[in-house]
C-alpha positions as CSV (number, residue, x, y, z in Angstrom):
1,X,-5.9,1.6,-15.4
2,X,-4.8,0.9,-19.0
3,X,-1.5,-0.9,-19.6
4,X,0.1,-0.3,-22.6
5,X,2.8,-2.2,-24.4
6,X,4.3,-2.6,-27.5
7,X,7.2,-4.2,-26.6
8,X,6.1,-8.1,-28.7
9,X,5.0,-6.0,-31.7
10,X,8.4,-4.3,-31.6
11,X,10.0,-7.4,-31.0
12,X,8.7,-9.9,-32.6
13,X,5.6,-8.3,-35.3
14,X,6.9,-9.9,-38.1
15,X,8.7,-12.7,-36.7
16,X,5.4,-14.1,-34.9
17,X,2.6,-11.6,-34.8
18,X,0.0,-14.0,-33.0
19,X,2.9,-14.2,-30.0
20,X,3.1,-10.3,-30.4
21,X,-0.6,-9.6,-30.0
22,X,-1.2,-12.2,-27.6
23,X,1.5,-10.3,-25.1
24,X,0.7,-6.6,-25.9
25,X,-3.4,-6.6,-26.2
26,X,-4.1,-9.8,-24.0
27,X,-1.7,-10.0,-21.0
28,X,-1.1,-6.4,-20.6
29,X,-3.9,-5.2,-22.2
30,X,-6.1,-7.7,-20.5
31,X,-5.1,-9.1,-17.5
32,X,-2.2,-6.7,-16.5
33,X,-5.0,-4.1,-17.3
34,X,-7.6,-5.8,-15.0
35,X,-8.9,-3.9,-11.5
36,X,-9.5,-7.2,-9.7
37,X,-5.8,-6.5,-8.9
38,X,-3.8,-3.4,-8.2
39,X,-0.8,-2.6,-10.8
40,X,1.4,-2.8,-7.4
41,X,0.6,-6.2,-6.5
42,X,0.4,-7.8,-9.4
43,X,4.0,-6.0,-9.8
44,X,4.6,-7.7,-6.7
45,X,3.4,-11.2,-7.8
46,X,5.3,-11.0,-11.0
47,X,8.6,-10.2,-9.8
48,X,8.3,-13.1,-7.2
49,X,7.3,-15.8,-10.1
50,X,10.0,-14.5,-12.2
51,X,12.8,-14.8,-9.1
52,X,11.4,-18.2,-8.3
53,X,11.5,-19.5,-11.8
54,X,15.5,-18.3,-12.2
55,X,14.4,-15.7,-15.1
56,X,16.5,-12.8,-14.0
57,X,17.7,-11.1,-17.2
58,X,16.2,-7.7,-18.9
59,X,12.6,-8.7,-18.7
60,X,13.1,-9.0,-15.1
61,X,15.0,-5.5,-15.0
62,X,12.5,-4.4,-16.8
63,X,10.0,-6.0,-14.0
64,X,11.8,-4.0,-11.0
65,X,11.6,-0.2,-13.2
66,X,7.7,-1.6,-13.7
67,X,7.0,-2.1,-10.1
68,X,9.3,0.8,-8.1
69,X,6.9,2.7,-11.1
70,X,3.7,1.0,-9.6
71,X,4.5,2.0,-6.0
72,X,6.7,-0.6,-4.6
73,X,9.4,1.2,-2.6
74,X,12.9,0.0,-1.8
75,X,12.4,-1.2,1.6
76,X,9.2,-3.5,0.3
77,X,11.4,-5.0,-2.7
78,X,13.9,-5.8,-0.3
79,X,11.4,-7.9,2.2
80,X,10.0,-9.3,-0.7
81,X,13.0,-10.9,-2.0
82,X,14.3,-11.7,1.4
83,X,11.4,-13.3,1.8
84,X,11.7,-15.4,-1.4
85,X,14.7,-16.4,-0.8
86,X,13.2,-19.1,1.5
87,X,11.1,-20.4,-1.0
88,X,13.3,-19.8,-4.5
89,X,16.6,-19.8,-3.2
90,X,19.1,-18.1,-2.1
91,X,21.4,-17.5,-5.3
92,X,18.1,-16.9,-7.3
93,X,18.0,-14.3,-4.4
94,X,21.6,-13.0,-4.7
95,X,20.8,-12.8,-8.4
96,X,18.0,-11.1,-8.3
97,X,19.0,-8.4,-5.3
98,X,22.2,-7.1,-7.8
99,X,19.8,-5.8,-10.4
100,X,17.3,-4.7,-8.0
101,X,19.9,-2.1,-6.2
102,X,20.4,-1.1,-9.3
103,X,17.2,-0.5,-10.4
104,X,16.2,1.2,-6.6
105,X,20.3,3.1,-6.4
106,X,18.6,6.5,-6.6
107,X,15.9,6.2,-4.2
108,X,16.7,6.7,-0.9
109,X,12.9,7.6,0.4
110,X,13.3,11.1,-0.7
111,X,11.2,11.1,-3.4
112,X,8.1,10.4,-0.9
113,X,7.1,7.0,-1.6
114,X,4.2,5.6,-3.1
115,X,2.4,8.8,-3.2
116,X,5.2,11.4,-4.0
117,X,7.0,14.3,-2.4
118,X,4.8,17.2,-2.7
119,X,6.1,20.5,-1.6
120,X,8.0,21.7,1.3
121,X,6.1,22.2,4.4
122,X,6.6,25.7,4.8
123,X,3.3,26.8,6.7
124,X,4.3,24.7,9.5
125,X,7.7,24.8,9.7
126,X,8.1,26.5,12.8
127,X,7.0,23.4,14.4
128,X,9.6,20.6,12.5
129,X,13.2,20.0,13.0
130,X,14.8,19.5,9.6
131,X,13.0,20.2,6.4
132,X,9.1,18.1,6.0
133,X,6.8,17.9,2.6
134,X,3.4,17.7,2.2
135,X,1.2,16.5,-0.3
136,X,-2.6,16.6,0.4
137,X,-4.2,13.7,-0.9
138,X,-8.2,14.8,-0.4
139,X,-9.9,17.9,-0.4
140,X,-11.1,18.6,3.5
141,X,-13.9,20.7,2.3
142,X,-15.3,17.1,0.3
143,X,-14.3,14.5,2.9
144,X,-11.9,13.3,5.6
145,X,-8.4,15.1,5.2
146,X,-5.5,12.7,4.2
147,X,-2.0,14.0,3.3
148,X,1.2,12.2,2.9
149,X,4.1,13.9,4.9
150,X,7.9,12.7,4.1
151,X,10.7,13.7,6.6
152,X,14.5,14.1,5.3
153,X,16.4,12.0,8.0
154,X,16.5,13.3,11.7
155,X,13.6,15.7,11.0
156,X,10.7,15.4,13.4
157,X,8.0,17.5,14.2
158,X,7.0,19.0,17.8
159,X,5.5,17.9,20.8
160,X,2.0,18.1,20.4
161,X,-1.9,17.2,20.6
162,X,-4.7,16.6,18.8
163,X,-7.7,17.9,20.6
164,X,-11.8,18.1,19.8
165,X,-14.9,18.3,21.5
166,X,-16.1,15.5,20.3
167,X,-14.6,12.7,18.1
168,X,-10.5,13.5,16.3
169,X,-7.7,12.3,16.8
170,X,-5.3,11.3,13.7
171,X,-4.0,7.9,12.0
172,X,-1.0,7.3,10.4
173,X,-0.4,5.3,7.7
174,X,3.5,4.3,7.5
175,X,4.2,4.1,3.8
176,X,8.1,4.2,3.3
177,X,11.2,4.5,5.0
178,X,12.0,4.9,8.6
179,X,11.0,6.5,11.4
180,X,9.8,7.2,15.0
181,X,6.3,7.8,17.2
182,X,6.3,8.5,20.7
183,X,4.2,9.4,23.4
184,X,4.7,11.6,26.4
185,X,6.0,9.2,29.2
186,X,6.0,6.3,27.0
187,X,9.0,4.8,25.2
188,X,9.5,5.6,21.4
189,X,7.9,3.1,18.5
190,X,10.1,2.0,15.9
191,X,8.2,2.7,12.4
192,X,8.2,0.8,9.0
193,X,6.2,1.1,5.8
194,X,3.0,-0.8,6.5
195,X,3.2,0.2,10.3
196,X,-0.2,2.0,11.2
197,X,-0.7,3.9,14.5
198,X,-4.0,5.6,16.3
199,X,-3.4,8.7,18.3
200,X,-6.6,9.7,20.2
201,X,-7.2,13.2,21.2
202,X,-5.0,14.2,24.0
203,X,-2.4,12.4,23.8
204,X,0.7,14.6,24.0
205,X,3.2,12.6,21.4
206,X,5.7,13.7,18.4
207,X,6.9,11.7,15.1
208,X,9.5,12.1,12.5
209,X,11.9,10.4,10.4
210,X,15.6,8.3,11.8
211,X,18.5,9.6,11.8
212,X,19.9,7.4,8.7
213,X,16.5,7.6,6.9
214,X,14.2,9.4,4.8
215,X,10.3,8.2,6.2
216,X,7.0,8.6,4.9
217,X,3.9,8.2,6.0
218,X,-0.3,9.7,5.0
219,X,-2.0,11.4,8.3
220,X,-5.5,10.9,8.4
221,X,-7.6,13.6,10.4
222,X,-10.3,11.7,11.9
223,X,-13.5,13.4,11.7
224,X,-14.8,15.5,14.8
225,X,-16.2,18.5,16.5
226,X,-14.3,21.5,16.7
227,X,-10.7,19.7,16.3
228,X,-7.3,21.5,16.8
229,X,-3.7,21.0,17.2
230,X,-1.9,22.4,20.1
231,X,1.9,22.6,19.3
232,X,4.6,22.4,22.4
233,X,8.4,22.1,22.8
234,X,10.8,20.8,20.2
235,X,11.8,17.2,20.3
236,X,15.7,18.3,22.0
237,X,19.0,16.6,20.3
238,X,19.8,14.9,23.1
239,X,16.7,13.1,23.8
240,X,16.5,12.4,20.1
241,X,20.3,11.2,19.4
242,X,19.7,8.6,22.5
243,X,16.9,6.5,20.8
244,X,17.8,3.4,19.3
């Protein structure tokens, strides 16, 4: 992907033009610009050299807007500057955490994460609690079926199972937010962005957001013969309130 800035030339053109190209057509329209790395981690990378360094001030702010733009979500910029913070320092860290909820102060995980919010989930509806949004992310017809889903907080979908002749099942992919996967007799998994879970055909289970948070992750249908889901009983209040 092509970066582009302007910001030397509009800066500094006149002042020092070398400096200006050199930061507009080299580093971000070289190296920033580059595949060997995603935008999101060199994001990542960059915001972590510039908090270890002590250079929080617009470029940095400017840094945060770059990177929640390249995909890294609140609850990941928050690990990665706790993290830090070992290694930088802690009022580096303190600095840098003051612009960063500012940056991050109007996304709460509704927005979908990383790969957006799609639209509301109305063709399965009957089988959520609370309001859900899908956004397909391949074409089934072309290749496996991927879709991210994003729960508001306490919404959760029904009891159910994936089932196949041969083959299925379903992967998720935990991308942002919050949230909770259990199966039938088992007790419930705690899930974060980068959290991954394999549910083999079956296996009665449910999933769905916290109560205090917005969560997101992408479904994968594994591929199989004659595969179906079998929808059961709601996920009651009471058995939902009592997970901590």
């Amino acid at each position: 992907m092509k970066v582009k800035q302007t910001a030397g030339r509009d800066s500094l053109g006149e002042f020092a033009p070398k400096f200006a190209q050199l930061n507009d057509d080299v580093l971000f329209g070289e190296v920033w610009s580059s595949d060997a790395l995603p935008l999101k981690t060199r994001s990542m990378l960059t915001v972590t050299t510039l908090v270890s360094k002590g250079l929080i001030d617009s470029s940095f702010q400017y840094h945060l807007q770059t990177a929640k733009a390249n995909g890294v979500t609140k609850s990941e910029m928050a690990e990665l500057l706790t993290h830090v913070a070992f290694y930088a320092g802690w009022p580096n860290a303190w600095t840098a955490f003051r612009m960063a909820k500012d940056v991050y102060k109007d996304d709460d995980g509704k927005f979908g994460g990383m790969f957006g919010l799609g639209e509301p989930n109305t063709a399965y509806a009957k089988y959520f609690i609370g309001n859900s949004y899908l956004k397909p992310l391949t074409n089934p017809k072309q290749t496996v079926f991927m879709a991210n889903v994003t729960f508001e907080p306490k919404c959760r979908n029904n009891w159910h199972v994936h089932k196949a002749e041969q083959g299925g099942g379903q992967i998720l992919l935990c991308t942002d937010g919050c949230g909770w996967y259990q199966e039938w007799g088992k007790p419930a998994q705690k899930l974060q962005a980068g959290d991954v879970v394999y549910i083999p055909t079956g296996v009665k289970h449910w999933h769905g957001a916290a109560k205090d948070s917005w969560f997101s992750h992408v479904a994968v249908e594994c591929p199989g013969v004659k595969t179906s889901n079998e929808w059961l009983e709601p996920v009651s209040d009471e058995h939902y309130n009592g997970l901590e």
